[in-house]
C-alpha positions as CSV (number, residue, x, y, z in Angstrom):
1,X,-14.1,-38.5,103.9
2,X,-13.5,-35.2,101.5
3,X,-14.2,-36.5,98.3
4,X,-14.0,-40.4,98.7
5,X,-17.4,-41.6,100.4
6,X,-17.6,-45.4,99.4
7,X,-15.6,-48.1,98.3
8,X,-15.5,-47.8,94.5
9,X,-14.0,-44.0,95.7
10,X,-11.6,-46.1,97.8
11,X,-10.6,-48.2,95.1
12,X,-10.0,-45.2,92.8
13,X,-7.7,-43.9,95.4
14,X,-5.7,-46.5,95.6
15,X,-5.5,-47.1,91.7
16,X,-4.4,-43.4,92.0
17,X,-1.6,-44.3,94.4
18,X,-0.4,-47.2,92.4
19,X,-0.1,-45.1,89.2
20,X,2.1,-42.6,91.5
21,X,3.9,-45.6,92.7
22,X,4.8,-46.8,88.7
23,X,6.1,-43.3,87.8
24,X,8.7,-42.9,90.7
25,X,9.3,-47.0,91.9
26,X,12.5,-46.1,94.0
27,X,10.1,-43.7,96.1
28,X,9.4,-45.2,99.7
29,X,6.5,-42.4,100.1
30,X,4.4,-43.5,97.1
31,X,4.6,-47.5,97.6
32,X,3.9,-46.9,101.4
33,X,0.6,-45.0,100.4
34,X,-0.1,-47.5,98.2
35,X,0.4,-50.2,100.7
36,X,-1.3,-48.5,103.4
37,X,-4.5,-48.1,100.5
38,X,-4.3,-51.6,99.5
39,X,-4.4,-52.7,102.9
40,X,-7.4,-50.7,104.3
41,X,-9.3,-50.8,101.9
42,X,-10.9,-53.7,103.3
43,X,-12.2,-51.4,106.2
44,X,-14.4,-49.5,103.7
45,X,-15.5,-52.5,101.4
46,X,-16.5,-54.1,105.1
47,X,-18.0,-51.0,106.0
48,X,-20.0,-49.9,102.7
49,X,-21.6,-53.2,101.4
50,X,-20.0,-56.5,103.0
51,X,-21.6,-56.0,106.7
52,X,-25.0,-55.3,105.8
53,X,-25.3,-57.6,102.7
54,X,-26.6,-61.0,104.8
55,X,-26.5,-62.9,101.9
56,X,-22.7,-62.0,100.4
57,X,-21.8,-62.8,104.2
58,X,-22.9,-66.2,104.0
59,X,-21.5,-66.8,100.6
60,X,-18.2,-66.0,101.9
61,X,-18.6,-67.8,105.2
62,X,-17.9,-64.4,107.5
63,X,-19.9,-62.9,110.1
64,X,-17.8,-59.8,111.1
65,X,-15.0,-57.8,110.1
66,X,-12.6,-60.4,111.5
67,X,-13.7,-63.5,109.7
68,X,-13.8,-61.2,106.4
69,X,-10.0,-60.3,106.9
70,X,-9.6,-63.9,107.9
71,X,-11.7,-64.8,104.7
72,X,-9.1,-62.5,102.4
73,X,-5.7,-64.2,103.9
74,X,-7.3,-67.3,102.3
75,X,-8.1,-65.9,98.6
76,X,-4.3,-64.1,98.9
77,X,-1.2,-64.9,100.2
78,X,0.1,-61.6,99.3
79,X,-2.1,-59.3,101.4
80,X,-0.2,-60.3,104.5
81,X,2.3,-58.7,102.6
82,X,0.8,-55.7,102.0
83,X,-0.4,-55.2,105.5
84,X,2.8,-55.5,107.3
85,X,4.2,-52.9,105.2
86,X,1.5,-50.8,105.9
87,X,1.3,-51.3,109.6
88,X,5.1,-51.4,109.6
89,X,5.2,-47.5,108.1
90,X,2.2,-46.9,110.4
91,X,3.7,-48.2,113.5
92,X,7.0,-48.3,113.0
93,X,7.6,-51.8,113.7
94,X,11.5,-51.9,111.9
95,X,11.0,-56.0,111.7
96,X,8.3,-55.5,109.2
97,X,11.0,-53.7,107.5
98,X,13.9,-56.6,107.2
99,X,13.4,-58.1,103.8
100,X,12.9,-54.4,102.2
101,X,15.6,-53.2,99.8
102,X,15.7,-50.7,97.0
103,X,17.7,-51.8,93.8
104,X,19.8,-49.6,92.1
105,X,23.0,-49.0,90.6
106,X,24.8,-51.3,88.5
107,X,22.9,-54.6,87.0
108,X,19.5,-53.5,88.6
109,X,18.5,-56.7,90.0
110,X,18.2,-60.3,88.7
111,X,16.9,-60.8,85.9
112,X,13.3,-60.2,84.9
113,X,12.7,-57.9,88.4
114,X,12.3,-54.1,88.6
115,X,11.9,-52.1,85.4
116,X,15.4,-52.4,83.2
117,X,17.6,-49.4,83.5
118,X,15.9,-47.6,86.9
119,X,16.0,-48.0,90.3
120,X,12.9,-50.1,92.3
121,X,11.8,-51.0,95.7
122,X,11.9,-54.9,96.9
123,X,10.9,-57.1,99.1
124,X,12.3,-60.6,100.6
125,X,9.0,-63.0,100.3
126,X,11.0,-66.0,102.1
127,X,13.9,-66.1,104.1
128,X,15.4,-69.4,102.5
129,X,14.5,-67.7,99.0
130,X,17.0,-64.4,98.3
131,X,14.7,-63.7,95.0
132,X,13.3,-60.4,95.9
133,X,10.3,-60.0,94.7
134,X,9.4,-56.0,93.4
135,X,7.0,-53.8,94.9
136,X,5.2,-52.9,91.9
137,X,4.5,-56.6,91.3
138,X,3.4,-57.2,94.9
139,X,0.8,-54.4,95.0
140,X,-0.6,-54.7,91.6
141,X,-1.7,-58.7,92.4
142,X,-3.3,-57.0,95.8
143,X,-5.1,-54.7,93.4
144,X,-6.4,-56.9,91.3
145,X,-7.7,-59.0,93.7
146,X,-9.5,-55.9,95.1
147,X,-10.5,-54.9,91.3
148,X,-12.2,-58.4,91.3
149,X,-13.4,-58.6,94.2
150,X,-15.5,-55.7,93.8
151,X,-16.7,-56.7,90.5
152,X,-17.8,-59.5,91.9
153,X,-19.7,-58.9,94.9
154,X,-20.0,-54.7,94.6
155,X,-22.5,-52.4,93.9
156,X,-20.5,-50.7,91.7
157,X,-19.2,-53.7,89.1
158,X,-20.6,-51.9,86.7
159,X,-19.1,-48.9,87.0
160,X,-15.6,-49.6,87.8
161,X,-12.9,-46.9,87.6
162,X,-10.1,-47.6,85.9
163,X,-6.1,-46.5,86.5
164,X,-3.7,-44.6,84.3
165,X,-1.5,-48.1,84.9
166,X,-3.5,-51.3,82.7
167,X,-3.6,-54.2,85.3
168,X,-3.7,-57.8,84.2
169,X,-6.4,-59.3,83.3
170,X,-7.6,-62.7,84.9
């Protein structure tokens, strides 16, 4: 598609998005794009090496795209996260949408979320909890779980792009 023909292009794209995210983290626009990345992505790492690599499919225990998406809700809790804001801003499904808020104004937040000083984007994780967790925190642990994933099973681990934002290291 244009310019992005694999997933190691994929990935870039949505390191791309999460840098665009970081600069402006009160903008709805940028963590939806990011969301929406970090969530079909797993299309075109399916789609490029997973479902004609016999071998990696056994290893992980899937046979079609299904069982790998199945397979991923296992190795992070936070994807499910990921993909119901994504399908939520694709579908408009408003439930998805509930435990949102953007933090701004005086105090910023508890203590320890959102950068100090400037307005962010949150989400509710649990409906007991009121902690809201930040977006930027949300989609870089969905990144790095893509960043290692492909590392570890891609064709391209060796050449791995790498974002104007530093993730953590494992």
């Amino acid at each position: 598609m244009f310019d992005i023909n694999n997933s190691r292009d994929f990935y870039q794209k949505l390191l791309e998005d999460f840098g665009d995210y970081m600069s402006q983290q009160d903008s709805a626009r940028h963590a939806m794009n990011c969301a929406i990345t970090a969530h079909h992505i797993a299309d075109w790492v399916w789609g490029d090496f997973v479902k004609g690599d016999a071998a990696l499919k056994a290893k992980l225990g899937v046979n079609d795209i299904h069982d790998f998406l199945r397979w991923i809700d296992t190795q992070t809790v936070w994807y499910g996260l990921v993909q119901g804001i994504s399908n939520g801003s694709k579908h408009f499904i408003r439930k998805n949408a509930e435990g949102a808020v953007k933090v701004q104004g005086f105090g910023m937040g508890g203590c320890g979320q959102g950068p100090y000083g400037m307005s962010y984007l949150a989400i509710q994780v649990s409906e007991t909890d009121p902690k809201n967790l930040p977006i930027s925190q949300l989609l870089e642990v969905v990144i790095r779980f893509w960043r290692d994933f492909l590392r570890l099973h891609s064709p391209y681990a060796a050449d791995m792009p790498v974002g104007k934002i530093q993730l953590c290291e494992p």
